[in-house]
C-alpha positions as CSV (number, residue, x, y, z in Angstrom):
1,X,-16.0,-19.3,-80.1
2,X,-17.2,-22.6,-79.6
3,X,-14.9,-23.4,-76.6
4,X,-15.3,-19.8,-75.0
5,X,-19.1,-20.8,-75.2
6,X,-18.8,-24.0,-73.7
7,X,-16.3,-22.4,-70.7
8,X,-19.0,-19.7,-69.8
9,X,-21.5,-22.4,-70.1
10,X,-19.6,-24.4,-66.9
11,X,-18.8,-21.2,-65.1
12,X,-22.9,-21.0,-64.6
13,X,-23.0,-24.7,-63.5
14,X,-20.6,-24.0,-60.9
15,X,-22.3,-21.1,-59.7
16,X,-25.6,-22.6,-59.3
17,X,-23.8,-25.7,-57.9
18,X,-22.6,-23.1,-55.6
19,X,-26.2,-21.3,-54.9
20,X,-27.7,-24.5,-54.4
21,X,-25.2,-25.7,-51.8
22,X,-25.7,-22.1,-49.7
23,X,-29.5,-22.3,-49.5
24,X,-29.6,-26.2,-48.6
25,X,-27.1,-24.8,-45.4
26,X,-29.1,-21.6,-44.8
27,X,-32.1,-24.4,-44.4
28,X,-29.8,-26.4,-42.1
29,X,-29.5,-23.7,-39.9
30,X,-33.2,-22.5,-39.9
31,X,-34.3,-26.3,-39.3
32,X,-32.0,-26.4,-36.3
33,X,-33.3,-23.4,-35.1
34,X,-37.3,-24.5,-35.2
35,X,-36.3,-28.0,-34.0
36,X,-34.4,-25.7,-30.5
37,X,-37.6,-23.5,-30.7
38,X,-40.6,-26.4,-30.7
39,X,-38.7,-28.7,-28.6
40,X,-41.7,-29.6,-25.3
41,X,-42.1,-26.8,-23.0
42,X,-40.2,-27.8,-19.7
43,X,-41.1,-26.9,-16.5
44,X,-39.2,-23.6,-14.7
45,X,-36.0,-24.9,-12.7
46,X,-35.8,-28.4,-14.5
47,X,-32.3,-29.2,-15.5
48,X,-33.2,-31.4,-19.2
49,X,-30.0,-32.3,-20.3
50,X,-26.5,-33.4,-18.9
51,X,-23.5,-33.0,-21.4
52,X,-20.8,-34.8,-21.7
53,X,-17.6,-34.9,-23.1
54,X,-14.9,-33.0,-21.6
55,X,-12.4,-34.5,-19.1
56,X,-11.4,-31.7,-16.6
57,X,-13.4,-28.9,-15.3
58,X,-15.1,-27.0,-17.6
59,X,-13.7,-23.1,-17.4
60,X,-15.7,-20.8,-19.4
61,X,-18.8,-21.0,-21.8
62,X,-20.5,-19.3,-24.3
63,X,-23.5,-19.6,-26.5
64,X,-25.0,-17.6,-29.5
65,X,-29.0,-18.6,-29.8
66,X,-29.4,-17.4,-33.5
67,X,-27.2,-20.4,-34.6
68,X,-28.0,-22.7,-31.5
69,X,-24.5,-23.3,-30.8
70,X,-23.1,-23.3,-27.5
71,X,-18.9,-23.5,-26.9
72,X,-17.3,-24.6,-24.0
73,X,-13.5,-24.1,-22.8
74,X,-11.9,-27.0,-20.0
75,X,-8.8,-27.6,-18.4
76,X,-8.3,-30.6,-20.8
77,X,-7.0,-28.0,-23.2
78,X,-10.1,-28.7,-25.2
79,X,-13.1,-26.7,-26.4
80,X,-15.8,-28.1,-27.6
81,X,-18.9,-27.3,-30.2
82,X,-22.4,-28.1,-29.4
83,X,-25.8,-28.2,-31.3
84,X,-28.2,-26.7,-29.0
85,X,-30.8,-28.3,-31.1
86,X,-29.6,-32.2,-30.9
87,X,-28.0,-31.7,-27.8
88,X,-24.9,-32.9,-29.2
89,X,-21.0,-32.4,-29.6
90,X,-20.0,-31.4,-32.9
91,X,-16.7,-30.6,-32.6
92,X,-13.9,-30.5,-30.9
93,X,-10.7,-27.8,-31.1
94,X,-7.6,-28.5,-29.9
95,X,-4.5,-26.3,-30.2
96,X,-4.3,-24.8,-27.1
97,X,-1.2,-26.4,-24.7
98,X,-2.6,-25.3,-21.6
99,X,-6.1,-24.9,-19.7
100,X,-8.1,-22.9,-22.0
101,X,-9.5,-20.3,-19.2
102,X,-11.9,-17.5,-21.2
103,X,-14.0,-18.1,-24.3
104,X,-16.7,-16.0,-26.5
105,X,-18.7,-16.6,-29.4
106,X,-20.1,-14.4,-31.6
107,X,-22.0,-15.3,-35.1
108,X,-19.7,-18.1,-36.4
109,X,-16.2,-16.5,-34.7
110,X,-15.0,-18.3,-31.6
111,X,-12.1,-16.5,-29.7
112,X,-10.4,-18.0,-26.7
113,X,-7.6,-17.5,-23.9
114,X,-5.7,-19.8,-22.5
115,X,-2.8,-20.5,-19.6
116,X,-0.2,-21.2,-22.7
117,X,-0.5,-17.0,-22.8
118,X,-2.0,-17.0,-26.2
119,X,-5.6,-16.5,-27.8
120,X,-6.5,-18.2,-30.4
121,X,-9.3,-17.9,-33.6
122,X,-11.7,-20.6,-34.5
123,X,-13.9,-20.1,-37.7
124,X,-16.8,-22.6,-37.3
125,X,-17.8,-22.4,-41.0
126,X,-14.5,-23.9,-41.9
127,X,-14.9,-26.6,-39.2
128,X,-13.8,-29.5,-41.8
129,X,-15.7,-33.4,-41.3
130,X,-13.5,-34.7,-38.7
131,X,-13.7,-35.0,-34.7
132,X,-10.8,-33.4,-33.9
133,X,-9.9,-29.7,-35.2
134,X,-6.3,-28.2,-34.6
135,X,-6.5,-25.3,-37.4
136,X,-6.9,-22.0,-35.5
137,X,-5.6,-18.8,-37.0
138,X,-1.9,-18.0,-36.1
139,X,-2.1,-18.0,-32.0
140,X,-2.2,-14.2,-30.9
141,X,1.3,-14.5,-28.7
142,X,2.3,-11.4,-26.3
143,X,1.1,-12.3,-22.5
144,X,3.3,-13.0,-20.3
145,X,1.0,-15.5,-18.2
146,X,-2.2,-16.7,-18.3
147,X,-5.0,-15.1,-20.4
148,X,-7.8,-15.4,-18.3
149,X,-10.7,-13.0,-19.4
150,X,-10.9,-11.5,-23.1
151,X,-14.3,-9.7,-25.0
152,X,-14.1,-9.0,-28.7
153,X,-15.8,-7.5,-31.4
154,X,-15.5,-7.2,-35.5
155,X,-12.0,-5.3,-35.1
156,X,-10.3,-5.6,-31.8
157,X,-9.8,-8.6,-29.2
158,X,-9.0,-7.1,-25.4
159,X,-8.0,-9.5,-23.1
160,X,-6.6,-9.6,-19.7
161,X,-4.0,-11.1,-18.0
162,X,-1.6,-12.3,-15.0
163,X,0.7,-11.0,-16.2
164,X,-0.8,-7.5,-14.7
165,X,-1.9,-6.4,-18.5
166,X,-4.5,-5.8,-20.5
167,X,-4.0,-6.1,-24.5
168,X,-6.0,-4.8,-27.1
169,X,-5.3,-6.5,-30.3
170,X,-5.8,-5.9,-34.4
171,X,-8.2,-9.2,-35.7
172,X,-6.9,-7.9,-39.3
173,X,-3.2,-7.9,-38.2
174,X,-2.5,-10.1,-35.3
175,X,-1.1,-7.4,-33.5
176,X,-1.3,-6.1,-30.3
177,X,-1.5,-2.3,-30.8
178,X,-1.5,-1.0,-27.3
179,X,-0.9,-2.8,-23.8
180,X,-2.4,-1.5,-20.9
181,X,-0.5,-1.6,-17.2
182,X,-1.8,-2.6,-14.3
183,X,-0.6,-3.2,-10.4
184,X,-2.3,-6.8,-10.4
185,X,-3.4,-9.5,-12.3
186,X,-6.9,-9.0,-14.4
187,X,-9.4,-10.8,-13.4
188,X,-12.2,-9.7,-15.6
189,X,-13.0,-6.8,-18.2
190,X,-15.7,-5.3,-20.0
191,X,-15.5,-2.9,-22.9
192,X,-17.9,-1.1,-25.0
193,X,-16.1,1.8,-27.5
194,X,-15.4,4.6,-25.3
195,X,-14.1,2.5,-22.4
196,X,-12.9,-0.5,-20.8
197,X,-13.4,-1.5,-17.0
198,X,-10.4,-3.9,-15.4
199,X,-11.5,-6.0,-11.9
200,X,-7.9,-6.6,-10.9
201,X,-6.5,-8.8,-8.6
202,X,-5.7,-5.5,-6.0
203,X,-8.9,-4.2,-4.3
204,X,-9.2,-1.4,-6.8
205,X,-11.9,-1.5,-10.1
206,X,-10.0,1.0,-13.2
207,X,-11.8,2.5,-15.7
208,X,-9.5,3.3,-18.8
209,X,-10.9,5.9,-21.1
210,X,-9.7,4.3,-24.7
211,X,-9.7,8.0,-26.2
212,X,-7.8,9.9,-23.9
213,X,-5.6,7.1,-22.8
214,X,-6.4,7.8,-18.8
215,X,-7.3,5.2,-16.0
216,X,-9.6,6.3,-13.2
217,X,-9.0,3.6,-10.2
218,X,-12.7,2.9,-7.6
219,X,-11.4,2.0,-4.6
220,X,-14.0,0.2,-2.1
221,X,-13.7,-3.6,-2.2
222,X,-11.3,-5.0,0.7
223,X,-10.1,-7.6,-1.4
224,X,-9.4,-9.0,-4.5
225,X,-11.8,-7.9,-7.4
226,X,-13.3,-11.1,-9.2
227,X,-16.2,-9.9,-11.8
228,X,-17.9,-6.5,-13.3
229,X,-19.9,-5.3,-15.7
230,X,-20.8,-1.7,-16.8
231,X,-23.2,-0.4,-18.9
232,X,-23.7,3.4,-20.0
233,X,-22.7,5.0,-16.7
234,X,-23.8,2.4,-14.6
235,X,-21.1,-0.3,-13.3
236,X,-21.2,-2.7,-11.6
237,X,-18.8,-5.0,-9.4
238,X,-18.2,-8.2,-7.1
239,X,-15.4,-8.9,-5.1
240,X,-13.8,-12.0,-2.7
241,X,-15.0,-9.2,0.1
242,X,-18.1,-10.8,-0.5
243,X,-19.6,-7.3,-1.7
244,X,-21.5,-5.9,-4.6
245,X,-21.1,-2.3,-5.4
246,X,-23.0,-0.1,-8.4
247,X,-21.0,2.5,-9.5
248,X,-21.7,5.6,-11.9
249,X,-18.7,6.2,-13.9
């Protein structure tokens, strides 16, 4: 009895060691967040702040403002993790083997596409104390060239490709479960949960309808397709024609 006691006894040390250590880090982040939010007003067009740190050209970005953390994807295979508050590099992630072209962030998720054809999934709670981090999840592998443009959400990664596809993939499995084809490379996407809008490297935008399985091709631009958007039934799209066109869809 006495032992059981004494067991029960450190189970609620460990748990308040444990209670203790999660409010000190909630703290950490709220702190970070006031120091971004009372930093001096700057004046309107000022640039404040040159970073440093990567050593090719940097390829995609992404930053999420409740945490203050901006990510940024380069050609040196790299990505790294800054504090919007200091300013500073925090991390760095390596396990890509070639450029790593698209990048998103979302809460403390960071997904990424790269020229070695795979995506890869970086948890930035479980960044351990060290400068260099190479422990991704299992790379997503199924592209057959370059993943250059990718959105995702608490289920599903879509990302696009060269290699004339567009994937949507399982976060739980690690599985692609349905591949969408394409005359051209994808240049960009965008995706909400009824549909997803391809910019492809032919002159046509495509629309595919995720619950009926269809594709409705725009045609308009004269050339290649480069970057869209959509929202509701509004979409909108920018090509190497050197046009803008608004859509409803």
């Amino acid at each position: 009895l006495v032992e059981d006691l004494d067991a029960r006894i450190a189970s609620i040390g460990d748990e308040t060691l444990s209670f203790e250590r999660a409010i000190r880090s909630l703290k950490g982040d709220s702190a970070a967040l006031s120091d971004f939010e009372d930093r001096p007003e700057i004046p309107m067009n000022t640039c404040y702040k040159v970073l440093y740190g990567h050593r090719d050209s940097v390829e995609s970005l992404d930053f999420d403002m409740p945490f203050g953390t901006l990510v940024t994807a380069s050609a040196d295979r790299s990505i790294r993790v800054w504090d919007l508050s200091s300013q500073r590099c925090h991390a760095l992630l390596q396990g890509h083997t070639g450029w790593v072209r698209t990048i998103q962030i979302m809460d403390r998720t960071v997904i990424s596409g790269s020229g070695d054809h795979t995506i890869r999934q970086w948890n930035l709670n479980r960044l351990p104390a060290l400068p260099t981090v190479t422990n991704s999840t299992i790379p997503l592998a199924g592209h057959a060239g370059a993943v250059g443009t990718l959105k995702f959400d608490e289920v599903h990664v879509i990302s696009g490709s060269v290699d004339r596809t567009v994937k949507i993939w399982d976060l739980r499995t690690g599985q692609a479960v349905e591949t969408i084809q394409f005359s051209a490379g994808v240049n960009d996407l965008h995706h909400d949960m009824f549909k997803i809008s391809v910019a492809s490297g032919s002159k046509d935008v495509h629309v595919y309808n995720r619950s009926a399985s269809s594709i409705r091709t725009l045609d308009g631009h004269t050339k290649s397709v480069r970057s869209l958007r959509h929202k509701d039934d509004t979409l909108i799209s920018g090509g190497l024609d050197g046009v803008i066109r608004l859509w409803r869809i």
